[in-house]
C-alpha positions in Angstrom: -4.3 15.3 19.9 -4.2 18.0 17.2 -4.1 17.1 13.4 -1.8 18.9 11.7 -2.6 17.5 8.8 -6.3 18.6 9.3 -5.2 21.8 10.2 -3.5 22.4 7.0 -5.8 21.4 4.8 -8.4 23.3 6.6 -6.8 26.7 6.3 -5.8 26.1 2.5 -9.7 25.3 2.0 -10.2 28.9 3.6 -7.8 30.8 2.1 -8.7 29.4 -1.7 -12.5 30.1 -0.6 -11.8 33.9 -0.3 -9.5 33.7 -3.6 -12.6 32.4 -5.9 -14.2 34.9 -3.8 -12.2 38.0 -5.3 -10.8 38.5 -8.8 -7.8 37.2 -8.3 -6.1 35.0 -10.0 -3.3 32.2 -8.3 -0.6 33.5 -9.5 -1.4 36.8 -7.9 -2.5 35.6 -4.9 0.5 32.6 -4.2 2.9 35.0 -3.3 1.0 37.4 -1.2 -0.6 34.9 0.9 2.5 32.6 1.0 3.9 36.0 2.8 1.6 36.4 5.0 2.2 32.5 6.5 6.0 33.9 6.5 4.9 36.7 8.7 2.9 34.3 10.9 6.4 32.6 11.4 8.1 35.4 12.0 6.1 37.0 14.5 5.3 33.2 16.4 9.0 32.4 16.6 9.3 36.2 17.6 7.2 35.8 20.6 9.2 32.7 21.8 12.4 34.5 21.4 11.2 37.7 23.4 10.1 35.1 26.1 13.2 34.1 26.6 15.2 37.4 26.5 12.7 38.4 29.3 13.8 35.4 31.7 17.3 37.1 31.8 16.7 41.0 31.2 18.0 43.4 33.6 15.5 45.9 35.1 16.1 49.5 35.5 13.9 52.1 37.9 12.0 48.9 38.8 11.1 48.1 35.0 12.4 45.1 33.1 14.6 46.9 29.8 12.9 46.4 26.4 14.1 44.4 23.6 16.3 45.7 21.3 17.4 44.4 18.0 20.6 43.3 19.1 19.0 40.5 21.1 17.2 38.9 18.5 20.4 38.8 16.3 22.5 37.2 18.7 19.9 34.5 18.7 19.7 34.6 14.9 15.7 35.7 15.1 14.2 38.7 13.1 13.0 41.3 15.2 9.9 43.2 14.2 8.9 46.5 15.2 5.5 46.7 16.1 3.8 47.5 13.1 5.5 44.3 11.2 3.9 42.0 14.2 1.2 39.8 13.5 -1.1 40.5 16.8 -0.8 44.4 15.3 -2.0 44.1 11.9 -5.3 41.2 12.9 -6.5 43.8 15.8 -6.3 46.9 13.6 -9.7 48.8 13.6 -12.3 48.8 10.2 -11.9 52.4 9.9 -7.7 52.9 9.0 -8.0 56.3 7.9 -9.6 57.4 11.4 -6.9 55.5 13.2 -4.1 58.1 11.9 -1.3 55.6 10.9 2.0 56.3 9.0 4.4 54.5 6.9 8.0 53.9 8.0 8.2 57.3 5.8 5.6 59.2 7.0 2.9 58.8 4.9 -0.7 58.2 5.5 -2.0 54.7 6.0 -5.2 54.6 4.3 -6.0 50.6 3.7 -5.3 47.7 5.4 -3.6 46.4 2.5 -1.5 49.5 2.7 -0.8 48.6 6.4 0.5 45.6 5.3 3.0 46.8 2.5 4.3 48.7 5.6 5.0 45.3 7.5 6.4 43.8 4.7 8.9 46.6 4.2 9.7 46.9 7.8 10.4 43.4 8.1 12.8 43.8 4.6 14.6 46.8 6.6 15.6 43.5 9.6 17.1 41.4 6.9 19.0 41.7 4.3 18.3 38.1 2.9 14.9 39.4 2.4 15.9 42.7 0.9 13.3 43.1 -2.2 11.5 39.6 -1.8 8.3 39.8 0.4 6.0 41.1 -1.7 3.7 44.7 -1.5 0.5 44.1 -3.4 -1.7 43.7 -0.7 -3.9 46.7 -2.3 -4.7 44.8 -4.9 -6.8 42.9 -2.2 -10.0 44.3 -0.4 -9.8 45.3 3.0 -12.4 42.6 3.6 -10.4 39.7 1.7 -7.4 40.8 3.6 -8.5 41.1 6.9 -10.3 37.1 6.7 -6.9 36.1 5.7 -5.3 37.0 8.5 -7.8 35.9 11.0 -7.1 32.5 8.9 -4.0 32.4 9.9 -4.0 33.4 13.4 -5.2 30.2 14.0 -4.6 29.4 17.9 -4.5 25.8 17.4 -0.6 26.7 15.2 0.4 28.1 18.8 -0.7 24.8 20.4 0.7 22.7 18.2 4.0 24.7 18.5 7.3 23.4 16.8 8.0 23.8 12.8 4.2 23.9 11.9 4.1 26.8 10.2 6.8 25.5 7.7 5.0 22.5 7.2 1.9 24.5 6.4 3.8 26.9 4.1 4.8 24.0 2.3 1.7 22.3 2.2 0.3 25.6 0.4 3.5 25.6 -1.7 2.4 22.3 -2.8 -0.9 23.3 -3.6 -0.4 26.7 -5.7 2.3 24.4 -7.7 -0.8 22.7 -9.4 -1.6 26.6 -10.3 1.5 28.2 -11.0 3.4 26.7 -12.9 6.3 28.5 -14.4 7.0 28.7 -18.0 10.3 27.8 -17.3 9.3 24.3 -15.3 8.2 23.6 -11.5 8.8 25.8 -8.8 8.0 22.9 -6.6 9.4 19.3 -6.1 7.5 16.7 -4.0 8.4 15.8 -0.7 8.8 12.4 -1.1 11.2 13.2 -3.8 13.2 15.6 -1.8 13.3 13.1 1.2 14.5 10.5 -0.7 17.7 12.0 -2.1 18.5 13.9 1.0 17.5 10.2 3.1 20.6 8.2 0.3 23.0 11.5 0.9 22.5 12.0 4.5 24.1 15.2 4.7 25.8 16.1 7.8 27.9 19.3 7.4 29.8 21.2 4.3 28.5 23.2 1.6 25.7 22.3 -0.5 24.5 23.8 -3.9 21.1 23.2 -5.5 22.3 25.3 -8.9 18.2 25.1 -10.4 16.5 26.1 -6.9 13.3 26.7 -7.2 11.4 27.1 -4.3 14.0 26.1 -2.0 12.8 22.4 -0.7 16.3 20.6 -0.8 17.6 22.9 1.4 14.8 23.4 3.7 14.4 19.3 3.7 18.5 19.4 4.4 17.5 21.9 7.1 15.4 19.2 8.7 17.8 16.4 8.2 21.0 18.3 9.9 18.7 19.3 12.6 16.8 15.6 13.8 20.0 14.3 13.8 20.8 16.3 16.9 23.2 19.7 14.8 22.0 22.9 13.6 21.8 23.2 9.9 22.8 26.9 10.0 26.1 26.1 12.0 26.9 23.1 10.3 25.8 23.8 6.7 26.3 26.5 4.0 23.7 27.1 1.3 23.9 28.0 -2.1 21.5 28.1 -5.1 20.7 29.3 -8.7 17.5 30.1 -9.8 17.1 31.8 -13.0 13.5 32.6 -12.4 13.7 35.5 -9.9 9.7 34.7 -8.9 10.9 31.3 -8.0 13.9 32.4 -6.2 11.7 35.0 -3.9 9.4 32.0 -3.1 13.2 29.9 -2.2 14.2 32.8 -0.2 11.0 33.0 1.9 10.4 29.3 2.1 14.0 29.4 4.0 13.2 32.2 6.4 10.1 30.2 7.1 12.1 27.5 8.1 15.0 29.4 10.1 17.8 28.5 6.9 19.9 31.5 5.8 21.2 30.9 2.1 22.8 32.9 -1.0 20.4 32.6 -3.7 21.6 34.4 -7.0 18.4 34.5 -9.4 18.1 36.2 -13.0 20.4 35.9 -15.6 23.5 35.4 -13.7 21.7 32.7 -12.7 21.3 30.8 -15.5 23.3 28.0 -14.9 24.3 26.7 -18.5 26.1 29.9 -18.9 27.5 30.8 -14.9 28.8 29.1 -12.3 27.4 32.0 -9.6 29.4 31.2 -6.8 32.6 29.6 -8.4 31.7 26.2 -6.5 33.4 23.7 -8.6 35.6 20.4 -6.9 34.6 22.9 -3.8 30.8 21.2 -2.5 30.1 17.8 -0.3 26.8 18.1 -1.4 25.0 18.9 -4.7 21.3 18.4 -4.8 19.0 19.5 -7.6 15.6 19.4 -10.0 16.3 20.6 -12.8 14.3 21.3 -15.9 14.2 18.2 -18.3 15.4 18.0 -21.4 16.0 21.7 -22.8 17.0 22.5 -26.0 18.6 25.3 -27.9 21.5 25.7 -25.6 24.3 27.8 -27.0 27.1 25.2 -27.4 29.7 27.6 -27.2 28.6 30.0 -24.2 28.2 26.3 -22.7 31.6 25.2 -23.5 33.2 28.4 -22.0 31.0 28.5 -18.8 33.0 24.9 -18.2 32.1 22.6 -15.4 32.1 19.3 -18.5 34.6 16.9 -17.1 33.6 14.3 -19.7 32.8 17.0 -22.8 29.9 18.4 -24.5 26.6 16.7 -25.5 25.7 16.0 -28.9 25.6 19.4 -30.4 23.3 20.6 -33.9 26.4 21.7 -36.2 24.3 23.8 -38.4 22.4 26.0 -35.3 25.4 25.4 -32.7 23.2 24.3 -30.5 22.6 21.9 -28.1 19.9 19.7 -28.7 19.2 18.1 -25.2 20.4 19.7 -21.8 20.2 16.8 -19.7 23.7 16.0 -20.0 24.9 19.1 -18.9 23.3 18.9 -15.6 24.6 15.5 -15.0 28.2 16.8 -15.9 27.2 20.0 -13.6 26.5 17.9 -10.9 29.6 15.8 -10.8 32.0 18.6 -11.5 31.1 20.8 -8.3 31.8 17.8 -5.7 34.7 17.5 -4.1 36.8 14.4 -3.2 34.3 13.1 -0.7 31.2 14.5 -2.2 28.0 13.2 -3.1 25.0 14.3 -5.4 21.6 13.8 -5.4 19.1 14.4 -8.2 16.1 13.9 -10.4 16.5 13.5 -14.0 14.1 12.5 -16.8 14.0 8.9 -17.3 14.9 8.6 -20.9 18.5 10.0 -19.6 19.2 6.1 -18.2 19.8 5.0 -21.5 20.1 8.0 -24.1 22.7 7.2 -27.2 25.4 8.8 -28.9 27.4 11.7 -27.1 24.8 10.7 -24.3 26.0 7.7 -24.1 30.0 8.4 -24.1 29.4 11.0 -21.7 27.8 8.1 -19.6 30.3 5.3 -20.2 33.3 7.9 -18.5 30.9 8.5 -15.7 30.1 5.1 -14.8 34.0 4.1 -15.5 35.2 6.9 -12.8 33.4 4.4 -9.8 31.2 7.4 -8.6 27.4 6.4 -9.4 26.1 5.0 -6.2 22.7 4.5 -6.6 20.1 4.8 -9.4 16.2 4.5 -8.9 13.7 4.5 -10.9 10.4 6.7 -10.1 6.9 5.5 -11.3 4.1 7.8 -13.1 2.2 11.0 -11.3 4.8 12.1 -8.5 4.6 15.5 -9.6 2.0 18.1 -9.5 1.9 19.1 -12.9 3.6 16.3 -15.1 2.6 12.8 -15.5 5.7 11.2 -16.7 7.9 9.1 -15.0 11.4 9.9 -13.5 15.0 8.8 -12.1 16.9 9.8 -9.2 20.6 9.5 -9.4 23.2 9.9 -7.1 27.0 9.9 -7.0 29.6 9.4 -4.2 33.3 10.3 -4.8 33.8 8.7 -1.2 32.7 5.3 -1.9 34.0 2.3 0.2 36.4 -0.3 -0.9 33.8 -3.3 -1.2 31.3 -1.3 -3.1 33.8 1.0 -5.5 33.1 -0.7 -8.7 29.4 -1.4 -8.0 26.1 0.1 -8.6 22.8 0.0 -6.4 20.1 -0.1 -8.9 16.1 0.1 -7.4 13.1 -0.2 -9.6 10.9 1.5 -7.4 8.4 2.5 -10.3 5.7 -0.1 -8.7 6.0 0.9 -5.0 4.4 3.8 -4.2 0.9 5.0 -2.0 -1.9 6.8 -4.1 -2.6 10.2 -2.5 -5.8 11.0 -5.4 -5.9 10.0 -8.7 -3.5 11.9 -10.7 -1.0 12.1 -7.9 1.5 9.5 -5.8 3.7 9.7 -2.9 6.4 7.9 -0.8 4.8 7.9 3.2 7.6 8.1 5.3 8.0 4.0 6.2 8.0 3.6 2.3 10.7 5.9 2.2 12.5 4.8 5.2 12.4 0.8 3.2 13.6 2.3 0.3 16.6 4.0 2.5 17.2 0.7 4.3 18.1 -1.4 0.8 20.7 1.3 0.5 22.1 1.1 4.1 22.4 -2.6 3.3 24.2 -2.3 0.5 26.8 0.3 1.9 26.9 -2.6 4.3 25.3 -0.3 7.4 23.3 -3.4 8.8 23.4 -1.8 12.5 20.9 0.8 10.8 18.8 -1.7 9.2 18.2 -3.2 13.0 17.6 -0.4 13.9 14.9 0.9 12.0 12.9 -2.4 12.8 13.4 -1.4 16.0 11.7 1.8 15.4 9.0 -0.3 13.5 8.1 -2.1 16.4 8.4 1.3 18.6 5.6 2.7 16.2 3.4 -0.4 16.6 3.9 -0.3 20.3 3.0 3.2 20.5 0.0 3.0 18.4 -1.5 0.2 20.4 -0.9 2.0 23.5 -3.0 4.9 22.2 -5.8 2.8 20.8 -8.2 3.4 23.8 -7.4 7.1 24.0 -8.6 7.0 19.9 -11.7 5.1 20.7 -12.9 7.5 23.1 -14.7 9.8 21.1 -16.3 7.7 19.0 -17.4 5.8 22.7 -19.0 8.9 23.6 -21.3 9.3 21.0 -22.4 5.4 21.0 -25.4 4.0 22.6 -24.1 1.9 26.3 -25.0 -2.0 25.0 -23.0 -1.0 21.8 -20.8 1.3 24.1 -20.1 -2.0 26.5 -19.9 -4.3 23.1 -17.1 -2.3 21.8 -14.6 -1.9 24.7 -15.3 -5.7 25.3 -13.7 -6.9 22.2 -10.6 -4.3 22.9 -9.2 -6.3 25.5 -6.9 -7.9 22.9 -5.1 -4.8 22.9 -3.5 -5.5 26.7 -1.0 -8.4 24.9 -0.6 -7.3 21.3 3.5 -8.3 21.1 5.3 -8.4 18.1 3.4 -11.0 16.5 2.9 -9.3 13.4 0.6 -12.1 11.7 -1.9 -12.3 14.5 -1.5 -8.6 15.6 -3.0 -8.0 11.5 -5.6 -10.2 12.4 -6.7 -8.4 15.3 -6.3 -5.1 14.0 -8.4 -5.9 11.0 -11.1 -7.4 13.1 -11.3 -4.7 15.2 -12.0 -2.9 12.5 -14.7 -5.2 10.8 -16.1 -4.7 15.1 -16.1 -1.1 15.0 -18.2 -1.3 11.6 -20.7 -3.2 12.9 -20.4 -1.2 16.1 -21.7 1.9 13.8 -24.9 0.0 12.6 -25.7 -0.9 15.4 -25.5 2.2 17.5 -27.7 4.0 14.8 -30.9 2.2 15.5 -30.3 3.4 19.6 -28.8 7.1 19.4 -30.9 10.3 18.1 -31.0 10.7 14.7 -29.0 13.9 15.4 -25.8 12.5 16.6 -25.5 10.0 13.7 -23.6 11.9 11.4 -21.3 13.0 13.9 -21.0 9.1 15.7 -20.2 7.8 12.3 -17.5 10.4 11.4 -15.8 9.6 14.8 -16.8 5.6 13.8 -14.6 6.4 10.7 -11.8 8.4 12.4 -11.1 5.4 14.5 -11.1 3.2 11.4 -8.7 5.3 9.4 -6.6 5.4 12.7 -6.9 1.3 13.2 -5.6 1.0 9.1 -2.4 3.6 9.9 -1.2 0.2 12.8 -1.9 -1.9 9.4 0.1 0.2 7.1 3.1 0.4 9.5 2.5 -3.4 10.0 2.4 -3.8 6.1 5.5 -2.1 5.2 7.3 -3.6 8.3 6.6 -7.0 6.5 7.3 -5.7 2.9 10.8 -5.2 4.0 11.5 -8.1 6.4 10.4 -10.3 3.9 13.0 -9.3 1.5 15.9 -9.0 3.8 15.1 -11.1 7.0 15.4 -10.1 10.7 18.5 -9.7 10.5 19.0 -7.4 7.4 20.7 -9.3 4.9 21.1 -8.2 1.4 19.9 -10.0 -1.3 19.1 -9.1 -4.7 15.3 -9.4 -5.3 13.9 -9.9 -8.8 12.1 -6.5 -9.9 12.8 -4.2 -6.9 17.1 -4.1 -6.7 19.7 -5.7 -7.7 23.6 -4.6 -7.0 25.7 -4.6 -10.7 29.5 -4.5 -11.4 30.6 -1.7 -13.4 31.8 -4.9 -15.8 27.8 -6.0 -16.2 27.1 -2.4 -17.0 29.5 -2.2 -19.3 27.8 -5.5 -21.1 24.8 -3.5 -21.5 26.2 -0.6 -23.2 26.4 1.5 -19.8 22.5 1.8 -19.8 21.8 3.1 -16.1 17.9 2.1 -16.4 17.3 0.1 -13.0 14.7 -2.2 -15.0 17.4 -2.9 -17.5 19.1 -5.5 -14.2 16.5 -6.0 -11.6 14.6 -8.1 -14.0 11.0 -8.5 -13.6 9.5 -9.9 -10.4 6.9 -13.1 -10.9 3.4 -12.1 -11.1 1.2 -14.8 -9.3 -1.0 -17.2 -10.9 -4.7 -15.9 -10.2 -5.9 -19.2 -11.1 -7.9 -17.7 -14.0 -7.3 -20.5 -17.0 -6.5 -17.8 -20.2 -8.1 -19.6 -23.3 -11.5 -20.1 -20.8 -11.8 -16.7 -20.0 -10.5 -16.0 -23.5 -13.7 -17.9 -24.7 -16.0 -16.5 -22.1 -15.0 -12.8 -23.3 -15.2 -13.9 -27.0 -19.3 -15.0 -26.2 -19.9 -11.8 -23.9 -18.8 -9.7 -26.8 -20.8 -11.5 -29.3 -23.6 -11.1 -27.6 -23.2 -7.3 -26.8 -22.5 -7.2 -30.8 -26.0 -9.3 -31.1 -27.9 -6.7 -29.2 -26.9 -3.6 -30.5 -27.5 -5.1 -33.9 -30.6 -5.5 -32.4 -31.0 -1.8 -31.1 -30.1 -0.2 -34.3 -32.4 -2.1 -36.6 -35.4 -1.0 -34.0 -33.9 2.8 -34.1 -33.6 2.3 -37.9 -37.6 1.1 -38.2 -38.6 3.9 -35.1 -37.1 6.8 -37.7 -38.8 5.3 -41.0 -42.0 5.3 -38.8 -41.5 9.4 -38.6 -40.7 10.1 -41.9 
């Protein structure tokens, strides 16, 4: 079974290798090499296509006909000529000036990078999305650098693996350039989980969507992938729109789409600016608005502002003596609300401190909460970005909301449930998020979808169990035969795991504690030159043994909250479901911590004024030593004088 999550970090450590390798710096290399994975797409998915145009081509003089443009179109593929394909520019010779190659306009090819530039603009000339976007820079690389890149990428195992993987990889490199190119103007790039969540509460279906501060395209591409595993096709059933003022950004949107098989209208530049245009005159007209906008900007011009419209509930606070607007954040919110239409819903990430921010803040608030529309708010802990630190909300609004739940508000503190990817940064996995989505379900009163995500729970156990002896295999090869015969011996467990999640845990985690001591022991029997190799496979099987725990885990974290049977309750520090009245009591303040409460910390049966004491005597006595140390450094230093 192939890694793909192997695989990607793999060819990101390859491709940054050769960028420390050159001069380059990562803003000039994110774009170029981001193309090249586009090109990769485009000539993979280019390949299928052609494949099946061939099964039904009509032959002439005994030959099948060639391809023509036309045929890709009417499957909505790019065609490339055969100087844009992929399998063209890796088997070019060393020598390009001997091979005699010319431009789409006739000039001399003297460089692979120039060879490249020619692809770029030849795939441009298929597309008119792409018109202007993919970059031609590639002699700014050497010949060398260039030509290790794109043996990088033509990676056989992204042919195996087959499906989106080349999006997924594109993004994954998205999400590591972010860390290096940040734009003076905010992120290009919003995290996954993020992403997932609001398009998981919205659960878009079909309409027009507008992400008016676009960036790199990731609510539309994660749309894309929403429509589409739900059995529709996002291009048929949804129409994309975005504003990005940042045309680098927009570029990166644009290609990050084609990547992904989404066509879009993305307006970038000044006309883009959203406080001052409405690009695509969407207002009252969208089901969906989803966005990331930058947080709190200032020095907005309060009367280009006013006149751009789109403020249902009026203008922020504004600075009478500049005219200016002193915090933005209110503008997006009023944004948001004002392009949906009766039966839309918006999704979004705003700066925490909006929750609860006073004065016009706060009346802008008070009308918004009073109109019924705020659905759901949650609260996002520290470090899920890739270049800020600071904690975050996601809102969302529903004009459509059901009877039972019109005049109520789903708040979720979710600031202390979250895995740790590395130290500075956190994630949602997909069962947190999928938990997370289920409190909402059950408050919308969708308990058939609560069911049946345990069901899917216990399909992903099921599965995993199944394919624990295929897991163990490699690691079986490379162990001695007593340890070998040890090992499957205390597997047999696996032939009647069942749903018993509290002794299935047990047996997992013993396993695992088994396999350990399998390790130990199989290094004083194999040669010393398959250890390293027997423990890496020894530690494979363990990381795949503590993925059955972690489904197991969050199966339990949300069965213990709402039952079997999916009931909702309220639960002290995670949700808690409010009347618009009790938001009213407290001054309309939308901070989920603010009616969740804080949930009971367990007594560690550590006695406080004890350990008080013991910490008071440890300090003394630390304070007693270096008292000590410093009159001897003191008396060592008069000795020298």
């Amino acid at each position: 079974m192939i890694n793909i999550r192997k695989l990607e970090a793999e060819l990101w450590e390859s491709a940054d290798l050769l960028r420390q390798g050159s001069k380059l710096t990562s803003n000039q290399y994110c774009m170029p090499v981001l193309a090249l994975l586009f090109l990769r797409y485009a000539y993979s998915r280019y390949k299928m296509v052609e494949a099946e145009i061939l099964q039904s081509r009509p032959m002439r003089g005994g030959r099948v006909m060639p391809v023509e443009p036309s045929d890709f179109a009417a499957k909505s593929a790019l065609y490339l000529p055969k100087e844009a394909q992929f399998d063209y520019l890796v088997n070019l010779p060393d020598n390009i000036i001997a091979a005699g190659l010319k431009t789409k306009d006739g000039n001399d090819i003297n460089s692979l990078g120039e060879a490249v530039n020619n692809a770029m603009q030849l795939v441009e000339d298929q597309s008119e999305q792409l018109i202007g976007i993919l970059p031609k820079t590639y002699t700014n690389f050497s010949d060398e650098l260039l030509r290790e890149l794109l043996r990088i990428f033509n990676n056989k195992t992204i042919d195996e693996v087959g499906g989106d993987v080349i999006g997924r990889i594109y993004e994954y490199f998205l999400s590591k350039f972010a860390k290096a190119v940040a734009s003076d103007d905010g992120v290009f790039f919003t995290p996954k989980s993020l992403v997932k969540m609001l398009v998981n509460v919205l659960e878009p279906k079909q309409g027009v969507m507008l992400d008016p501060a676009c960036g790199s395209g990731g609510m539309f591409v994660q749309t894309g992938d929403f429509v589409n595993a739900a059995g529709m096709n996002a291009n048929t059933n949804m129409t994309f729109f975005g504003q990005e003022k940042v045309e680098y950004n927009a570029q990166l949107c644009l290609m990050n789409m084609a990547v992904h098989g989404l066509n879009g209208k993305i307006v970038s530049g000044d006309e883009a600016n959203s406080f001052y245009h409405d690009a695509h005159n969407l207002v009252g007209k969208c089901d969906y608005v989803m966005a990331n906008p930058p947080f709190n900007v200032d020095k907005v011009k309060a009367e280009s502002a006013s006149a751009a419209g789109r403020l249902p509930f009026g203008l922020p606070g504004v600075n009478a003596k500049t005219k200016e607007i002193g915090n933005a954040n209110y503008l997006w919110i009023s944004y948001f609300y004002a392009y949906l239409n009766e039966h839309g819903r918006a999704g979004f990430v705003m700066a925490s401190s909006a929750t609860d921010s006073a004065n016009k803040d706060k009346d802008i608030r008070e009308k918004l909460v009073n109109t019924g529309d705020v659905d759901v708010m949650v609260s996002v802990g520290n470090n899920f970005f890739y270049t800020l630190s600071l904690p975050c909300s996601l809102w969302f609004f529903d004009r459509n909301k059901n009877e039972a739940i019109r005049d109520k508000v789903l708040f979720i503190d979710a600031r202390n449930y979250y895995t740790v990817v590395d130290r500075t940064l956190n994630e949602w996995t997909e069962w947190q998020l999928r938990n997370l989505q289920a409190i909402v379900h059950l408050y919308r009163g969708e308990k058939e979808k609560y069911q049946q995500l345990l069901v899917e729970y216990n399909n992903a156990v099921d599965e995993a169990v199944a394919a624990l002896r295929e897991q163990g295999q490699p690691f079986s090869d490379l162990i001695d035969k007593d340890t070998q015969a040890h090992f499957w011996g205390i597997m047999g467990w696996i032939n009647d795991a069942g749903h018993d999640y509290a002794e299935l845990k047990k047996r997992v985690e013993d396993q695992i504690r088994q396999t350990k001591a399998c390790v130990k022991s199989a290094e004083e029997f194999i040669e010393k030159r398959k250890v390293k190799a027997m423990r890496k496979a020894g530690d494979g099987f363990c990381e795949y043994l503590n993925e059955i725990l972690t489904i197991i885990n969050e199966r339990e974290w949300l069965v213990s909250k709402f039952g079997e049977d999916g009931q909702y309750q309220d639960v002290l520090g995670l949700c808690k479901i409010a009347t618009i009245q009790e938001i009213a009591e407290k001054n309309y303040s939308l901070t989920p911590g603010a009616y969740v409460g804080v949930a009971e910390q367990e007594d560690d049966g550590v006695d406080f004024h004890e350990r008080m004491n013991e910490i008071h005597a440890e300090l003394a006595k630390l304070n007693s030593e270096a008292n000590t140390l410093m009159e001897e450094i003191q008396k060592a230093w008069e000795e020298l004088k």
